[in-house]
C-alpha positions in Angstrom: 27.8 -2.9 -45.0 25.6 -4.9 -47.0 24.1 -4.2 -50.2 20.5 -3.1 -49.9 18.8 0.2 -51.3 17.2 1.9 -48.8 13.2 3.3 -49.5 10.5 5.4 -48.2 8.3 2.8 -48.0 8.8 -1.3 -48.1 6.9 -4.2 -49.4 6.5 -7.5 -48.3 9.8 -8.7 -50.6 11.8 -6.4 -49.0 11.0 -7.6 -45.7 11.9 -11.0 -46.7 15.3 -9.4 -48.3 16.1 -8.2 -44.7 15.2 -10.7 -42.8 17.7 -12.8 -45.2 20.6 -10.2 -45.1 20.5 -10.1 -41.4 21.3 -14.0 -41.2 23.3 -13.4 -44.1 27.4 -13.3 -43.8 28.0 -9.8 -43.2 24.8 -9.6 -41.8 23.9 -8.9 -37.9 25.5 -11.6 -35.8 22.5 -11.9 -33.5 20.2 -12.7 -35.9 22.6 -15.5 -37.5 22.9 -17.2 -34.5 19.0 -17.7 -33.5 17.2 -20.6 -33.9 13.4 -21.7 -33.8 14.0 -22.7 -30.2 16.0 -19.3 -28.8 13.3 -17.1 -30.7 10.3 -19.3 -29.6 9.3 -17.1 -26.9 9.7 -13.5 -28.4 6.9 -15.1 -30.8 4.7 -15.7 -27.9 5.3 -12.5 -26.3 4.4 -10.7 -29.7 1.3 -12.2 -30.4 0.1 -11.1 -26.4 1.0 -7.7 -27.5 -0.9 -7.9 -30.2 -3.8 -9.0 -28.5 -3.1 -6.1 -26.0 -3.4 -3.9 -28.6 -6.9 -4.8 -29.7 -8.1 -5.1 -26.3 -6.9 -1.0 -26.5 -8.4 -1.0 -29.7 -5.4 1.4 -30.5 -4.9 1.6 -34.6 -1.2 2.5 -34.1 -0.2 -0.2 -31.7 -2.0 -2.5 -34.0 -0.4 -1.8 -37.1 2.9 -2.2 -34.8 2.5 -4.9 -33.1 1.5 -6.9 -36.0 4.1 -6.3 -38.0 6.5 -7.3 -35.3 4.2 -10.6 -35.7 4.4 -11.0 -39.3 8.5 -10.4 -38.7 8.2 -13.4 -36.2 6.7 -15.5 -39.3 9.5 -14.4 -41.7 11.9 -15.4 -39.3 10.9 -18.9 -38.8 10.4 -19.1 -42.4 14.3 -17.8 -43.2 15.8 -20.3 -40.7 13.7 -23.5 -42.9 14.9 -22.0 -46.3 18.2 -21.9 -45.1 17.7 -25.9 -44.2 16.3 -26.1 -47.4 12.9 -27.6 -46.2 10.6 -24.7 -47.4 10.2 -20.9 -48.1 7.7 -18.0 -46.9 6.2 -19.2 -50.3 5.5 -22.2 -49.4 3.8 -20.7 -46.5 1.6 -18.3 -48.4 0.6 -21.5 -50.8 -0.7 -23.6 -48.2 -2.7 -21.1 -46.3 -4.1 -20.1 -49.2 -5.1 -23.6 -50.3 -6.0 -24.1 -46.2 -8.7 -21.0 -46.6 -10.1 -21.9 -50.5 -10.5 -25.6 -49.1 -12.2 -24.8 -45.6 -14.6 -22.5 -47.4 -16.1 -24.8 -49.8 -19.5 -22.5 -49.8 -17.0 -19.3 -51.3 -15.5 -21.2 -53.7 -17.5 -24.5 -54.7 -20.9 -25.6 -54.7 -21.3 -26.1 -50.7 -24.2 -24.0 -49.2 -24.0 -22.3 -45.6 -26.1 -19.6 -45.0 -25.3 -19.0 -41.1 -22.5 -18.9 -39.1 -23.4 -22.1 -37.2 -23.2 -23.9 -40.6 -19.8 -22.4 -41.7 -18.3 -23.5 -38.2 -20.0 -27.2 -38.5 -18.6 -27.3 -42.3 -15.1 -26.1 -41.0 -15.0 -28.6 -37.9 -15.3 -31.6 -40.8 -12.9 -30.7 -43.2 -10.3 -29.6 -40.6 -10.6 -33.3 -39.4 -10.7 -34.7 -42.7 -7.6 -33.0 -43.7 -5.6 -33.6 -40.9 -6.7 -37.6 -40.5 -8.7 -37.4 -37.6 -11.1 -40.3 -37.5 -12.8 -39.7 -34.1 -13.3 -37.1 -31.6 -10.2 -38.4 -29.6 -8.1 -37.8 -32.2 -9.3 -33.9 -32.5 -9.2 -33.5 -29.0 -5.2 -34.9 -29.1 -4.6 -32.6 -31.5 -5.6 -29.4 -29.3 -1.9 -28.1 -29.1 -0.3 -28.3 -25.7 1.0 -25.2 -25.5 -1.7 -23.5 -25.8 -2.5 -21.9 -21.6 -4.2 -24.7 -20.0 -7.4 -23.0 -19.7 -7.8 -22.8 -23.0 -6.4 -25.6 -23.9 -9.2 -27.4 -21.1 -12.1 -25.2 -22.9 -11.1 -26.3 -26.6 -11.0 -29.8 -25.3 -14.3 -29.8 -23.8 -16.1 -27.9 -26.7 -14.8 -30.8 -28.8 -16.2 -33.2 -26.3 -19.9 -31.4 -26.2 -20.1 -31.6 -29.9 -19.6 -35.7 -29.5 -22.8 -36.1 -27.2 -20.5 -36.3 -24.1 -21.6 -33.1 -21.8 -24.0 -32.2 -18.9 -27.1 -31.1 -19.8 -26.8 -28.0 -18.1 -24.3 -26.0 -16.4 -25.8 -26.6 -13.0 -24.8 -30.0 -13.7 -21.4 -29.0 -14.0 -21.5 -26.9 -10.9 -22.3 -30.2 -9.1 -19.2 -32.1 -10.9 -17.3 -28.5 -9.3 -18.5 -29.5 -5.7 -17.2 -32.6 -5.9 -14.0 -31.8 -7.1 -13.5 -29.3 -4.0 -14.4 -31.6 -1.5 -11.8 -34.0 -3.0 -9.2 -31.1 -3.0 -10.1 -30.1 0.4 -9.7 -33.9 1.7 -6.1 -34.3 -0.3 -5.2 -30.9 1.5 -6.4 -32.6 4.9 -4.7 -36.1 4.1 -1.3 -34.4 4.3 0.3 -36.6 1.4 3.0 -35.5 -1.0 1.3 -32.6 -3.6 2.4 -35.2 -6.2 1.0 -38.5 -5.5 -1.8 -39.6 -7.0 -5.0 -37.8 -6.0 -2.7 -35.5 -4.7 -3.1 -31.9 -4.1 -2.2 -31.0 -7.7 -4.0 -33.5 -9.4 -7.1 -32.3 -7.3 -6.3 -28.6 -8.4 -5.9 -29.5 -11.4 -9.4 -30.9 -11.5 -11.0 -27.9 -9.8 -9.5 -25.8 -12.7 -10.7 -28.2 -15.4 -14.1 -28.2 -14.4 -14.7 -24.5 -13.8 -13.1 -23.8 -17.3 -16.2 -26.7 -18.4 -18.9 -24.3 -17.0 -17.2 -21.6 -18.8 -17.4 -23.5 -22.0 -21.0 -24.3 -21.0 -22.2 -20.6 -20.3 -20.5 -19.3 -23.4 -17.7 -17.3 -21.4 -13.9 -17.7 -22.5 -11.9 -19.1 -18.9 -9.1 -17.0 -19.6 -11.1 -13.8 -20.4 -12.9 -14.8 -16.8 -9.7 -15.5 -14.5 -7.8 -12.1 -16.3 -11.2 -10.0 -15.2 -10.6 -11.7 -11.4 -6.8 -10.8 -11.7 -7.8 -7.1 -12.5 -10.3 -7.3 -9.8 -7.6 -8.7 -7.0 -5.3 -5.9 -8.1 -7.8 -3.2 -7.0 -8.9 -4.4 -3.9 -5.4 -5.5 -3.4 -4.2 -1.9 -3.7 -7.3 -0.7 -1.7 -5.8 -3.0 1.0 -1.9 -2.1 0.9 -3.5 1.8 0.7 -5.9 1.6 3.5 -3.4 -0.6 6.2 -2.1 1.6 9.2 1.2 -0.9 8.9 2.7 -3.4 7.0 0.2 -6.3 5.5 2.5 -8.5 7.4 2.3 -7.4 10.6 -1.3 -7.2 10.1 -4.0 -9.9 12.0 -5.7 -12.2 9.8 -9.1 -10.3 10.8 -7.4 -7.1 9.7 -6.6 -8.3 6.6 -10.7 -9.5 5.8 -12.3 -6.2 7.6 -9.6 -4.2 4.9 -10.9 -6.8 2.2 -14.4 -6.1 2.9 -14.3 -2.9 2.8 -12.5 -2.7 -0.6 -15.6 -4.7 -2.1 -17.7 -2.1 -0.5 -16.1 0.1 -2.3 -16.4 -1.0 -5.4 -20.3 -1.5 -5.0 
């Protein structure tokens, strides 16, 4: 048993104490044997529910689910001061120093009296601090882990700020047309998925380009394709509800009359 005085209520030091005592000798051996890779995903999966959780708006969740974040953070930041490359305090320095730098207008003699002008201000000094001389640079920088949507809207709302953008969405519904018709003759060609031009390159391109007109009509892709998703799943269940057999032994035609009738339904 380790040595730790149990309390009614903990502070963020004692968080850091556990998280240290469970990697500890004599500590839990689960937690010794993680590493930034074997733990990479329970991060990911805890920030969704977080995100979950203010799409519920529900306080108790909330408080819960970011604490399991902020125990994701300590963590990663145990493992490094174990390697002996930097601390939690290290952490809470530079973001600190991040946030008085980026807002130049709170703490120095920079103006920005909107939004807009906070945002622009923001944009330069990120790029200044990182090293990024040119608009390729930020756009390489877009992490690629992000989901490819968003990672395709960040990229292209870098892009627009540059000059390089259609001067209105219907001109990016155009670029969309095009793209289709070059999936539709990649499907028709019959060559491997793979190959250049190939089905998933042509896909891929589809994809881009409607997550541009979402960029372009102010809508977040991934907010978009999740409403779809939720939309399928009821006039999915409509379908499976309303079938007088097995969706696979129904006829195509079956299938669209139950279809139609689930949009009906929902107007």
């Amino acid at each position: 048993m380790v040595d730790f005085q149990c309390k009614c209520r903990y502070d963020w030091a004692d968080l850091l104490e556990v998280m240290a005592l469970l990697r500890a000798p004599g500590g839990c051996p689960w937690d010794a044997e993680q590493t930034h890779d074997s733990i990479r995903r329970n991060f990911l999966e805890e920030t969704y529910e977080v995100l979950d959780a203010l799409d519920r708006d529900d306080e108790a969740a909330m408080c819960e689910e970011l604490g399991d974040v902020l125990m994701q953070v300590a963590f990663h930041a145990q493992i490094e001061r174990e390697r002996g490359r930097f601390t939690m305090a290290d952490v809470v320095d530079g973001v600190t120093k991040k946030l008085v730098y980026r807002h130049p207008h709170v703490f120095s003699t920079v103006e920005a009296d909107t939004s807009e002008q906070v945002l622009a201000n923001w944009e330069v000094l990120k790029r200044t601090e990182k090293g990024q001389r040119s608009t390729a640079d930020a756009v390489e920088a877009v992490p690629h882990t992000l989901p490819a949507l968003w990672r395709a809207e960040k990229i292209q709302s870098k892009t627009a700020k540059a000059g390089f953008d259609w001067n209105t969405p219907a001109g990016a519904l155009g670029k969309l047309e095009e793209e289709v018709r070059e999936l539709r003759e990649a499907m028709e060609s019959g060559a491997d998925a793979a190959a250049p031009h190939g089905i998933r390159e042509e896909i891929g391109d589809v994809l881009f380009i409607s997550a541009k007109i979402a960029q372009m009509s102010g809508l977040d892709p991934e907010d978009a394709l999740h409403r779809s998703c939720d939309k399928f799943d009821r006039r999915f269940r409509f379908v499976e509800q309303n079938a007088d057999k097995p969706l696979s032994a129904c006829s195509q035609e079956a299938l669209c009359s139950l279809w139609n009738a689930a949009k009906q339904e929902e107007s």
